[in-house]
DRENZA-379877 format. One line per 2 residues: number of its first residue (from 0); their letters; for each residue x, y, z of N, C-alpha, C, CB. Coordinates in pm, whole numbers, plus 50000, padded with zeros to 5 digits. Glycine has a CB too. Layout:
NUM> A> X,Y,Z,X,Y,Z,X,Y,Z,X,Y,Z; ...
end
This chain:
0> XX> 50084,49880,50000,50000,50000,50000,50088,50125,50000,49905,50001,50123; 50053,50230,49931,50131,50356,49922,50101,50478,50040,50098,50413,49776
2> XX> 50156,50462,50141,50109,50500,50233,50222,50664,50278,50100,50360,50332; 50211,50691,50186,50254,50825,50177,50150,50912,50213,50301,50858,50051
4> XX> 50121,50992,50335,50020,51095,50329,49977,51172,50217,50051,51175,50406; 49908,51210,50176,49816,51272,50084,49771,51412,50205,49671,51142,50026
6> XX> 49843,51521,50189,49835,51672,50248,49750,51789,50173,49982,51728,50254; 49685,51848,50230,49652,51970,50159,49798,52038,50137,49541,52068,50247
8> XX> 49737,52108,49940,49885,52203,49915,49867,52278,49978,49932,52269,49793; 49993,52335,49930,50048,52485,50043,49883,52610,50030,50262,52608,49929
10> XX> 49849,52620,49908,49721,52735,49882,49629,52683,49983,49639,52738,49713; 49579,52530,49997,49491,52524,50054,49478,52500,50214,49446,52457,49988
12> XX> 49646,52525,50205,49690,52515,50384,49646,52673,50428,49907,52480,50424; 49692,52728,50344,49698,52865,50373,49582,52918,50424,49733,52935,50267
14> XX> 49466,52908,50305,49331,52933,50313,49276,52867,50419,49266,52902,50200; 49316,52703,50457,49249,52660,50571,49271,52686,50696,49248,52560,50572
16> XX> 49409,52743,50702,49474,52764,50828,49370,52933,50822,49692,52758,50826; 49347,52989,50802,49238,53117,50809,49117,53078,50839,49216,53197,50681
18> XX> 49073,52976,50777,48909,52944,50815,48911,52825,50951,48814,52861,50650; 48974,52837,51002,49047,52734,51103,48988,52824,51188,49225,52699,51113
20> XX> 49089,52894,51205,49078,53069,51311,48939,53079,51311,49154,53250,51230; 48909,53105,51197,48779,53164,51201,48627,53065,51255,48766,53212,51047
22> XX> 48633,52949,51209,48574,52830,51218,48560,52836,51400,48676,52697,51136; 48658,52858,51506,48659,52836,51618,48607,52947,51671,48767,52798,51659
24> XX> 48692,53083,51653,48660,53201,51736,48548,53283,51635,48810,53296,51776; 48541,53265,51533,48370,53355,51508,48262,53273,51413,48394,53529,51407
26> XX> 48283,53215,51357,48185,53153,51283,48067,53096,51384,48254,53041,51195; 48105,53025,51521,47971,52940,51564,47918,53071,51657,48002,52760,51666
28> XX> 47969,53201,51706,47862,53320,51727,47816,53399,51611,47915,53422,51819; 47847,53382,51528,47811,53451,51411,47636,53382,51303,47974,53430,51318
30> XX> 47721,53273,51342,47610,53159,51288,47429,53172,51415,47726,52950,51318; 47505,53211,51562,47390,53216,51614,47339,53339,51613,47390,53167,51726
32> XX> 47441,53468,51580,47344,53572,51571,47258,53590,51440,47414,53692,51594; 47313,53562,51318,47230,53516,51271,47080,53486,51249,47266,53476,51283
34> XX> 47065,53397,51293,46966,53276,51334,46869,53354,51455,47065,53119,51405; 46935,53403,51506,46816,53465,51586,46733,53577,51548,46860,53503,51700
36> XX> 46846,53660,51422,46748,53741,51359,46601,53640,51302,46835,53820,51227; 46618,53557,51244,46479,53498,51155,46402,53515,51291,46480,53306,51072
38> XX> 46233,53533,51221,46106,53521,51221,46068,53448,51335,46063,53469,51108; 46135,53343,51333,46068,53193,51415,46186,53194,51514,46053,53013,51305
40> XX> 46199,53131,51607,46305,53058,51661,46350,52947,51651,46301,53057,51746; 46491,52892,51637,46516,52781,51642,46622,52718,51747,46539,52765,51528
42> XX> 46570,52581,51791,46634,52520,51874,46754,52483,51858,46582,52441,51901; 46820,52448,52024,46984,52433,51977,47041,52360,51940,47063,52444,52036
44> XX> 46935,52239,51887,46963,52116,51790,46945,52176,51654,46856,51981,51812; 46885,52252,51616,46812,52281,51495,47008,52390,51427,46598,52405,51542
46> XX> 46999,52505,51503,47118,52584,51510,47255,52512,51480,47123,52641,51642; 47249,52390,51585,47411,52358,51558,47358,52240,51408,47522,52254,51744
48> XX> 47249,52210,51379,47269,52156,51237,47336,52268,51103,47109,52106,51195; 47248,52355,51128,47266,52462,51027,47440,52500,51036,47153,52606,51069
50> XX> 47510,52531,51173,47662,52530,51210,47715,52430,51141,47697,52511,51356; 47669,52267,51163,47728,52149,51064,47711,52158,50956,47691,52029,51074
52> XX> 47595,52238,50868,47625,52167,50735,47684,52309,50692,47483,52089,50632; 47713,52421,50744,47756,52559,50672,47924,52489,50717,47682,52757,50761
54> XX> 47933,52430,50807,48104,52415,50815,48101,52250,50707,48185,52388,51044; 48053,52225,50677,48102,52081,50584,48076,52175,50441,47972,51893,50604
56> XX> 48061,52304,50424,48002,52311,50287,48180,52407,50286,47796,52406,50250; 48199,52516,50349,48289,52561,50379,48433,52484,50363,48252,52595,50481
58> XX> 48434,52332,50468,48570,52264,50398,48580,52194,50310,48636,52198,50458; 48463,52140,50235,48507,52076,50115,48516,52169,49970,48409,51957,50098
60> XX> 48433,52280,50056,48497,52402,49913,48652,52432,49927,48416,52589,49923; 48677,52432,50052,48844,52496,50029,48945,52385,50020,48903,52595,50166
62> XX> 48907,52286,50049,49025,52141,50013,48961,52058,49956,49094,52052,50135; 48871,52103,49863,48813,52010,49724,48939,51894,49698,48791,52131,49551
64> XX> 49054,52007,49598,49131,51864,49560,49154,51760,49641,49252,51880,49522; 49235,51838,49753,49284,51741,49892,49227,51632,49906,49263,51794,50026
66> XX> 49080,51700,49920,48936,51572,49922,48945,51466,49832,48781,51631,49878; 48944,51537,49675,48945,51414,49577,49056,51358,49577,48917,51438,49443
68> XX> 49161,51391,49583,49287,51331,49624,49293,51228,49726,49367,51425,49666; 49238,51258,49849,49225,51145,49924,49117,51029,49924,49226,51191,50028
70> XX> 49012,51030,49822,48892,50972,49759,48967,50876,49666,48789,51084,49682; 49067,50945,49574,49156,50832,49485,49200,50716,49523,49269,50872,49445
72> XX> 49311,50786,49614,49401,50672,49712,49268,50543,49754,49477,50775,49901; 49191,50579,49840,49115,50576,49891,49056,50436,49777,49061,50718,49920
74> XX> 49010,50425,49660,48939,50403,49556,49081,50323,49508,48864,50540,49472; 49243,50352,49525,49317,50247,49462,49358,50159,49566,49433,50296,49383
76> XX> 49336,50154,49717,49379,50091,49781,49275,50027,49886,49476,50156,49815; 49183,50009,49837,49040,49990,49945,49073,49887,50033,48886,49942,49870
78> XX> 49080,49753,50013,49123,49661,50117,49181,49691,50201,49179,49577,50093; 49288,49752,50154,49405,49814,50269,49397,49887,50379,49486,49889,50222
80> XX> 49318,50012,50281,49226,50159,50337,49141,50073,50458,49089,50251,50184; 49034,49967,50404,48954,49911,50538,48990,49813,50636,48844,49857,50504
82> XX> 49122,49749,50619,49161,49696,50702,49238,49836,50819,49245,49580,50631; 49349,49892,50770,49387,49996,50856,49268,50043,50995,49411,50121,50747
84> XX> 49179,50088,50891,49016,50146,50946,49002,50045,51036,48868,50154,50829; 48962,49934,50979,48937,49859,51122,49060,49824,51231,48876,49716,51085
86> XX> 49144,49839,51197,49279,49840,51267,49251,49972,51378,49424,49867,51142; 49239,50087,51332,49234,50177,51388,49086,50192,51496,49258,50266,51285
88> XX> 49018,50146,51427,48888,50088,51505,48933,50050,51647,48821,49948,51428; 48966,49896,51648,49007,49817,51738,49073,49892,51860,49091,49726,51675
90> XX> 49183,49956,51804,49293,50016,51902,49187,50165,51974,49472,50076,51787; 49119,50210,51902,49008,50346,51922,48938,50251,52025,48890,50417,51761
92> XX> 48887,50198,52012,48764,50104,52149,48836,50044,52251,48663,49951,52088; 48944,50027,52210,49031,49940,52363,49102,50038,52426,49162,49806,52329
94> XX> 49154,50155,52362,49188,50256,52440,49081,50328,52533,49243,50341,52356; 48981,50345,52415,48827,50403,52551,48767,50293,52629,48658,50473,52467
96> XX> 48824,50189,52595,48745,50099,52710,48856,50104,52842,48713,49911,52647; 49000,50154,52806,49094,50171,52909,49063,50282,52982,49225,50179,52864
98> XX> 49043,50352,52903,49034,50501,52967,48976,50557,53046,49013,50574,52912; 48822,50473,52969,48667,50474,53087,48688,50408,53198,48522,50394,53035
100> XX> 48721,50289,53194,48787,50227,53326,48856,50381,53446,48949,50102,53252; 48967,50393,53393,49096,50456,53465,48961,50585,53525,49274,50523,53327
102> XX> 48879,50622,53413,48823,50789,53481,48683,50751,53633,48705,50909,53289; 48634,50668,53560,48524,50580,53623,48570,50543,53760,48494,50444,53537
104> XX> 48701,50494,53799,48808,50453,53909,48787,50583,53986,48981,50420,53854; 48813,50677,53949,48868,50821,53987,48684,50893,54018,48989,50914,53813
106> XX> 48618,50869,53896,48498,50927,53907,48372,50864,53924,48487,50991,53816; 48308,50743,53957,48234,50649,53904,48121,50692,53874,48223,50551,53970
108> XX> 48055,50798,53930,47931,50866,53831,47951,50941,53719,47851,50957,53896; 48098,50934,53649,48117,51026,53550,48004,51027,53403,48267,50996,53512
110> XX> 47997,51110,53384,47934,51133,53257,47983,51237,53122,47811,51177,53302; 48026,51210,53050,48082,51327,52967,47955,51428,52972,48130,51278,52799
112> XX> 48039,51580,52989,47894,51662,52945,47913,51693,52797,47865,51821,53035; 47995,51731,52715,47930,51670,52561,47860,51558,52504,48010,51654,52487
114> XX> 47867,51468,52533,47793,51356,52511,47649,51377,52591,47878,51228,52559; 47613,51442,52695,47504,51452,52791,47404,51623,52618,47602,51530,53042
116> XX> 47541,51661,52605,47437,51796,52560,47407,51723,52429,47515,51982,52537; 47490,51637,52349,47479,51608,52186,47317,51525,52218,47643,51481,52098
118> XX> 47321,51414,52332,47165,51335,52355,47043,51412,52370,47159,51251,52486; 47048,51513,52467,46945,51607,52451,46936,51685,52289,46973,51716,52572
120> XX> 47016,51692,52201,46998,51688,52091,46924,51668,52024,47040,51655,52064; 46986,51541,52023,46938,51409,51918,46817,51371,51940,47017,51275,51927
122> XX> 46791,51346,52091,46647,51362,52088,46503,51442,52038,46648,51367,52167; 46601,51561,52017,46486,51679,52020,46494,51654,51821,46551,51892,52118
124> XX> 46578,51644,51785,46539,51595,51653,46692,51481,51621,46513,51753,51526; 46609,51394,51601,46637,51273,51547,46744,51245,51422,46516,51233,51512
126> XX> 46699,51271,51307,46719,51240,51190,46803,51381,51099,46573,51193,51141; 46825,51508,51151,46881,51624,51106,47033,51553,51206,46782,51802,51153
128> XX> 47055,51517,51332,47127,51508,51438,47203,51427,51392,47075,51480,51552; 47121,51307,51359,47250,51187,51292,47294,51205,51190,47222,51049,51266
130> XX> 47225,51300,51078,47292,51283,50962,47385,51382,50942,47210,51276,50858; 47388,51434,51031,47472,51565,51088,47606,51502,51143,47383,51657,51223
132> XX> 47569,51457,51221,47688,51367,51340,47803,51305,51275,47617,51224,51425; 47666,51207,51208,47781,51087,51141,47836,51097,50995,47710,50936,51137
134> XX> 47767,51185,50900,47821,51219,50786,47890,51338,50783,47736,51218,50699; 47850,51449,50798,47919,51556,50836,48010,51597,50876,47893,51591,50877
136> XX> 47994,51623,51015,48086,51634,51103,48224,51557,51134,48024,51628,51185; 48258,51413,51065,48393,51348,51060,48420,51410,50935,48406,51180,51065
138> XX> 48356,51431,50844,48431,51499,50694,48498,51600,50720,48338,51553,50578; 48407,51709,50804,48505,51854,50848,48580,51898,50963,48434,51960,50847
140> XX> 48569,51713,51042,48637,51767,51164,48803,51656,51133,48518,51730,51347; 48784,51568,51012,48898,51484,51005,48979,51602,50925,48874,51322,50926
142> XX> 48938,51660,50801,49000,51741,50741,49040,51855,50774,48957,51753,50667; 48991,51876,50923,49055,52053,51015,49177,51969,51071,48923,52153,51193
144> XX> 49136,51906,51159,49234,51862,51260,49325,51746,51260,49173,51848,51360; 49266,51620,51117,49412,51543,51088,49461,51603,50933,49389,51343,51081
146> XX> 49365,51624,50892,49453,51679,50743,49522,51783,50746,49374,51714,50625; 49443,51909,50830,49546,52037,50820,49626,52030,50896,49505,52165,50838
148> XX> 49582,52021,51029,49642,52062,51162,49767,51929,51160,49506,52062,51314; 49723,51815,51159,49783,51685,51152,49911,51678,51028,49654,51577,51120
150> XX> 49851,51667,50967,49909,51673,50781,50035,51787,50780,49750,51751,50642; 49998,51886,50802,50101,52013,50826,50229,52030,50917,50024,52114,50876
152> XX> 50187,51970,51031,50245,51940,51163,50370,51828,51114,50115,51872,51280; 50346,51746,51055,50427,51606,51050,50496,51650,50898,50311,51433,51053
154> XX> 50482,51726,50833,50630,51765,50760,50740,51790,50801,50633,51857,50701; 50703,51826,50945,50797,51908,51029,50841,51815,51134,50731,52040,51092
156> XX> 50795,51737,51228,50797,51676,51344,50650,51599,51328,50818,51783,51472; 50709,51439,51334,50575,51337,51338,50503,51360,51517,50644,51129,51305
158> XX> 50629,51285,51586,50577,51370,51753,50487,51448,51780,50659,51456,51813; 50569,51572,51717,50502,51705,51680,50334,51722,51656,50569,51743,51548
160> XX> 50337,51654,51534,50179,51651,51494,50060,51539,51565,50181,51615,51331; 50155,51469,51618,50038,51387,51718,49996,51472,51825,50094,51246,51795
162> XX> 50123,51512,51875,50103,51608,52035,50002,51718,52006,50264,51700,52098; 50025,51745,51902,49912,51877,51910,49814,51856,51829,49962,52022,51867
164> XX> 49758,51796,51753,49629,51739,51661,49555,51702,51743,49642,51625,51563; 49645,51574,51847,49530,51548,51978,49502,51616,52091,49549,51443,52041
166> XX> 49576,51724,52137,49567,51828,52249,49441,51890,52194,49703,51938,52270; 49463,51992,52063,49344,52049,52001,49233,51982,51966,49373,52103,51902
168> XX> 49224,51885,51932,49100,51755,51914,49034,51755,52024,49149,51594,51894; 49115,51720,52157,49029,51676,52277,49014,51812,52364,49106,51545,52370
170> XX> 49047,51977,52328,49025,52043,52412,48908,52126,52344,49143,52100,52461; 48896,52120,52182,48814,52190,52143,48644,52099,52152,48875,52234,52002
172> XX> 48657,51989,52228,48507,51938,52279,48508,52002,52411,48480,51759,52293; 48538,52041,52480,48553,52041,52607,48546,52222,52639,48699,51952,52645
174> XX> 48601,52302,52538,48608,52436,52540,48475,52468,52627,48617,52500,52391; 48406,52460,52507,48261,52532,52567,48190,52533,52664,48177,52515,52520
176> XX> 48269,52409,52752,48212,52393,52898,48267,52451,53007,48208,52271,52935; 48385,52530,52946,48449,52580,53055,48395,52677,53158,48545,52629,53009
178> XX> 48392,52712,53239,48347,52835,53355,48141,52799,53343,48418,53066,53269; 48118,52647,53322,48011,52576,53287,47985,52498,53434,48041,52480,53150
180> XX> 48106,52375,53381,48154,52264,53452,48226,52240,53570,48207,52216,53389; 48282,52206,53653,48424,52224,53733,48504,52177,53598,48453,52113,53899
182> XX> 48675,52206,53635,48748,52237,53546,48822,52051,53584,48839,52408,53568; 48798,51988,53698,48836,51864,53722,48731,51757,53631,48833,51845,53884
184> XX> 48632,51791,53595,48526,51740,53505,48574,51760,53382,48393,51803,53519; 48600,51879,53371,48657,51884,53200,48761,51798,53187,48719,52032,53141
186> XX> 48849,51813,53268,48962,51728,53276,48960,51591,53219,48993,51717,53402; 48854,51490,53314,48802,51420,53255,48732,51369,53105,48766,51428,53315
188> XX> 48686,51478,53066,48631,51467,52962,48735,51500,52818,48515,51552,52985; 48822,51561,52917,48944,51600,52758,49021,51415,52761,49144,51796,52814
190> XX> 49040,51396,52861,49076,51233,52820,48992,51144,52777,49122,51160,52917; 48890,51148,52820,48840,51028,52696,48836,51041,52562,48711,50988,52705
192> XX> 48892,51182,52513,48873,51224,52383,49064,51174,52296,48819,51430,52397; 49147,51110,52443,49248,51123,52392,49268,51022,52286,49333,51128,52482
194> XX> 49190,50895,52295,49230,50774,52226,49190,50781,52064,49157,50649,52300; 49059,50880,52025,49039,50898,51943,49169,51009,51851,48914,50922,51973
196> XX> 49205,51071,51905,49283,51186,51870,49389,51123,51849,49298,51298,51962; 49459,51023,51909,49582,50934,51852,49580,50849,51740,49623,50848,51942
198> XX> 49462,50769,51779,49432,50674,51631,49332,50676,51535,49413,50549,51654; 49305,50800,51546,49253,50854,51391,49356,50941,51312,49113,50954,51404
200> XX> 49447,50987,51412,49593,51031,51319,49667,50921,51295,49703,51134,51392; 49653,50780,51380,49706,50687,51302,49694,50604,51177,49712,50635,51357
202> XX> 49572,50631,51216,49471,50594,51079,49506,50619,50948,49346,50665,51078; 49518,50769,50938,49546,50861,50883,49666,50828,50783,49561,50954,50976
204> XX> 49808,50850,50900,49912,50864,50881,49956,50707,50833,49968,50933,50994; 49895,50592,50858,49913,50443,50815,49882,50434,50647,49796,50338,50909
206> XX> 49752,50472,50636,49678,50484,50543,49716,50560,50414,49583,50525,50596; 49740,50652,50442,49791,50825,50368,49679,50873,50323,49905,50836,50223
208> XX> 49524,50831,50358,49470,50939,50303,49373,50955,50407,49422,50928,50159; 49305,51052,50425,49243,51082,50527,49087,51054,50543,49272,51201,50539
210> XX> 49042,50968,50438,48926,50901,50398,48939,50786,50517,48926,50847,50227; 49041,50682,50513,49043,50577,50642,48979,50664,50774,49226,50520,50683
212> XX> 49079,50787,50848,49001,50850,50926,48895,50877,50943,49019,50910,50935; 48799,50916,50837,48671,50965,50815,48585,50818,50840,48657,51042,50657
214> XX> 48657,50695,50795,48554,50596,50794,48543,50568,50954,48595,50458,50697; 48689,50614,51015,48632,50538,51167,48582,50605,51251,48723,50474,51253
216> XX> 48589,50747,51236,48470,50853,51316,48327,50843,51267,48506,51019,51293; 48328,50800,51169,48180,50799,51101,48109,50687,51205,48181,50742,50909
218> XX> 48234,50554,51207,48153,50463,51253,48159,50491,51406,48194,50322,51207; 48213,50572,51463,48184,50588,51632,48119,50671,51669,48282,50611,51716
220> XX> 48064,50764,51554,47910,50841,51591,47837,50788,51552,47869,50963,51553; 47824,50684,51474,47697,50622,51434,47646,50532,51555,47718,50533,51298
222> XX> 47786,50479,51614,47733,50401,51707,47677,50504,51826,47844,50296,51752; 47782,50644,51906,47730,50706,51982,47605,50721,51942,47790,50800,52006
224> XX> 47563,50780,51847,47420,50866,51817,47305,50729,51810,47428,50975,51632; 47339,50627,51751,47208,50530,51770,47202,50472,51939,47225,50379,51649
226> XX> 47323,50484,52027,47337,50425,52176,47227,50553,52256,47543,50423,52244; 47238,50678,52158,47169,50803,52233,47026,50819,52223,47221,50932,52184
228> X> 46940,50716,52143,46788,50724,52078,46713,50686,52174,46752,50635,51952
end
């Protein structure tokens, strides 16, 4: 298998590394002021759909090729591509089954509060939530944070790009709860996010294209979001 990463070029690093910035610190208040101008109101399931599909429309416009580029690979090496995936699978569930253990030890009523706010969600609508979750949202969150952030990082230092792909992975779930939650709760909750953040860049980086990644987040919200019905 040709397992050379497949990177966004330099133009579309450039451009993404801007909508990156922007994607975190103004787009999801911008998106709600917005939204509150209209007529009607809408709920905060309804809002963060409209946030998912304006950010999946946003990165596959700016790393189109990247995308089809990693769709190729993807399309010449499939066996490979889905064994990795499930490779990466395996090691993704035994790390959170370690992890939950170790926090559970420490916390035993723990509950992630992202996972507590995405269920009240999903409940309130169903079928916008999952198709949101599980198609969506791994397309534009594999291509921010292992293709750019990841991809970019490891030209330079492989170390490098793990340490911080997964720091930023597992702190940007956890942000919004801050001065929310106690900060020993977040704590918690930024580690269970760590196992994913390692081996979906392994995924990734095994693979070379960032389609393997996408297949194994797809499949661990499909499972979160149908465990949440």
């Amino acid at each position: 298998m040709n397992n050379t990463m497949i990177t966004p070029s330099w133009k579309e690093q450039r451009i993404g590394w801007v909508y990156f910035a922007l994607q975190l610190l103004v787009l999801p208040t911008a998106v709600i002021f917005l939204l509150n101008l209209l007529p009607f109101p809408l709920t905060e399931a309804q809002q963060n759909v409209v946030f998912f599909v304006l950010n999946f429309f946003c990165v596959t416009l700016i790393f189109f090729r990247y995308l089809k580029a990693s769709l190729k690979r993807l399309a010449e090496n499939l066996s490979a591509c889905l064994g990795t995936a499930a490779a990466g699978f395996g090691l993704y569930y035994l790390g959170q089954v370690l992890v939950g253990l170790a926090i559970t030890w420490f916390y035993p009523n723990f509950r992630n509060v992202n996972d507590m706010t995405i269920q009240v969600m999903v409940q309130e609508n169903f079928l916008p939530m999952a198709i949101s979750t599980i198609f969506l949202v791994p397309v534009a969150e594999e291509t921010l944070y292992r293709g750019l952030l990841f991809g970019s990082l490891s030209e330079k230092s492989l170390p490098f790009a793990y340490l911080v792909s997964t720091l930023v992975f597992c702190a940007i779930h956890v942000a919004g709860y801050v001065g929310v939650y106690p900060l020993g709760l977040l704590a918690l909750c930024f580690c269970q996010y760590l196992p994913a953040g390692i081996f979906l860049a392994w995924a990734y980086h095994r693979s070379g294209t960032i389609c393997t990644s996408m297949l194994i987040h797809m499949v661990v919200n499909a499972i979160g979001i149908l465990a949440m019905r």
